[in-house]
ROVEX-178662 format. One line per 10 residues: their letters; for each residue x, z, y of C-alpha. Coordinates in pm, 1 decimal. Each point is the difference from the previous one (the first is absolute). Layout:
<nodes>
A> X,Z,Y | ...
</nodes>
This chain:
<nodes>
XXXXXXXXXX> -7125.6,8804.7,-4288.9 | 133.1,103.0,-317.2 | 72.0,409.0,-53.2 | 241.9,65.4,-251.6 | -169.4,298.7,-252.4 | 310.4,168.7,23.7 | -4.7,91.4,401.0 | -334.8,98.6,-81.6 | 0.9,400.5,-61.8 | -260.4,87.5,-314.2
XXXXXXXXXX> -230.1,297.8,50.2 | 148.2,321.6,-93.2 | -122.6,301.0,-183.2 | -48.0,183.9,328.6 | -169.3,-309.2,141.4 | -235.2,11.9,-263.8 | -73.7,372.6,9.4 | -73.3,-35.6,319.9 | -260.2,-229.1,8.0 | -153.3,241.6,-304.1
XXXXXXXXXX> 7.2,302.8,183.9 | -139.0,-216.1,317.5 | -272.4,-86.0,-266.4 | -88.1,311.8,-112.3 | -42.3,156.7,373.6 | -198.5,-290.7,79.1 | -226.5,54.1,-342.2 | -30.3,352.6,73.5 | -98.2,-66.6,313.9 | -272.7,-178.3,-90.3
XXXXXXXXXX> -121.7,212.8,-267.0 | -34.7,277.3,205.6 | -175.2,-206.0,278.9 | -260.2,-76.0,-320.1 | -59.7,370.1,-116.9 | 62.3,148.4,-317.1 | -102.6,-138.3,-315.4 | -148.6,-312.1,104.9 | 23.1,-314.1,-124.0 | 203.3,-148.9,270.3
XXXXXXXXXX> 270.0,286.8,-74.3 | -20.5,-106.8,-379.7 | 76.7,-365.2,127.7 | 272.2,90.5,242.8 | 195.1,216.5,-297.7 | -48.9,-305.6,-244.4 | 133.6,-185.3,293.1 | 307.4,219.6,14.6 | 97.5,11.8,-327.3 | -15.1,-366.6,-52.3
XXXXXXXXXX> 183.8,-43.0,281.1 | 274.5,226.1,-89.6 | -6.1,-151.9,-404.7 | 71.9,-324.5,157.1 | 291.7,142.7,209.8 | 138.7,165.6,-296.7 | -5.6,-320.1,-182.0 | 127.6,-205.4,310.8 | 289.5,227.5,46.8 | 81.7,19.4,-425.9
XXXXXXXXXX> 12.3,-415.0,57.4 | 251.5,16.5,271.7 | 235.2,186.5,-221.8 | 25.7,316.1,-247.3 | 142.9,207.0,266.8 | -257.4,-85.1,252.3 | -288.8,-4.6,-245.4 | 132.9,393.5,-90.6 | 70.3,83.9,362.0 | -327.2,-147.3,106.9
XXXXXXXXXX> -197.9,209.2,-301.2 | 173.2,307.8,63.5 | -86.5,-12.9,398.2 | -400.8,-105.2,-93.9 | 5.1,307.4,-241.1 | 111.3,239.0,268.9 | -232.0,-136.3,273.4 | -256.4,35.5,-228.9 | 43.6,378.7,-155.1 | 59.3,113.0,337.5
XXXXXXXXX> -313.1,-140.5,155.2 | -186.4,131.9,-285.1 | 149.5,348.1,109.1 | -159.8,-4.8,316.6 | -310.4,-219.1,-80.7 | -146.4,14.6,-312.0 | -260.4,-216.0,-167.4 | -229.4,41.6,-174.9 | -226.6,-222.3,-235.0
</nodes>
């Protein structure tokens, strides 16, 4: 069976934010299972912001206006989690 690309929908900005802010809960999550200041916190954060570099990067490969949309939506997720749960290291 061969698909043609173009019935194929590509992810969207929203698509993609969502699976970041899915991300983050998850990695917060988990952080605050470990405690504060451990090294497994340390790990999850570095964890997280790879993660959410790479789907910067995915979304600025897609196209310009994803890559911005997708940027913009990882920088909002990100300053308002760091409103309610801020880390320190």
């Amino acid at each position: 069976m061969v698909l043609d690309s173009a019935a194929v929908p590509g992810p969207t900005a929203d698509s993609i934010a969502a699976a970041a802010a899915a991300a983050a809960a998850a990695a917060a999550a988990a952080a605050a299972a470990a405690g504060p200041g451990t090294a497994a916190e340390s790990r999850t954060i570095y964890k997280v912001k790879r993660f959410l570099a790479t789907l910067v990067q995915f979304g600025s490969d897609i196209s310009r206006d994803t890559g911005d949309r997708v940027k913009e939506l990882v920088f909002n997720l990100v300053v308002r989690n760091s409103l309610f749960c801020p880390v320190t290291l």
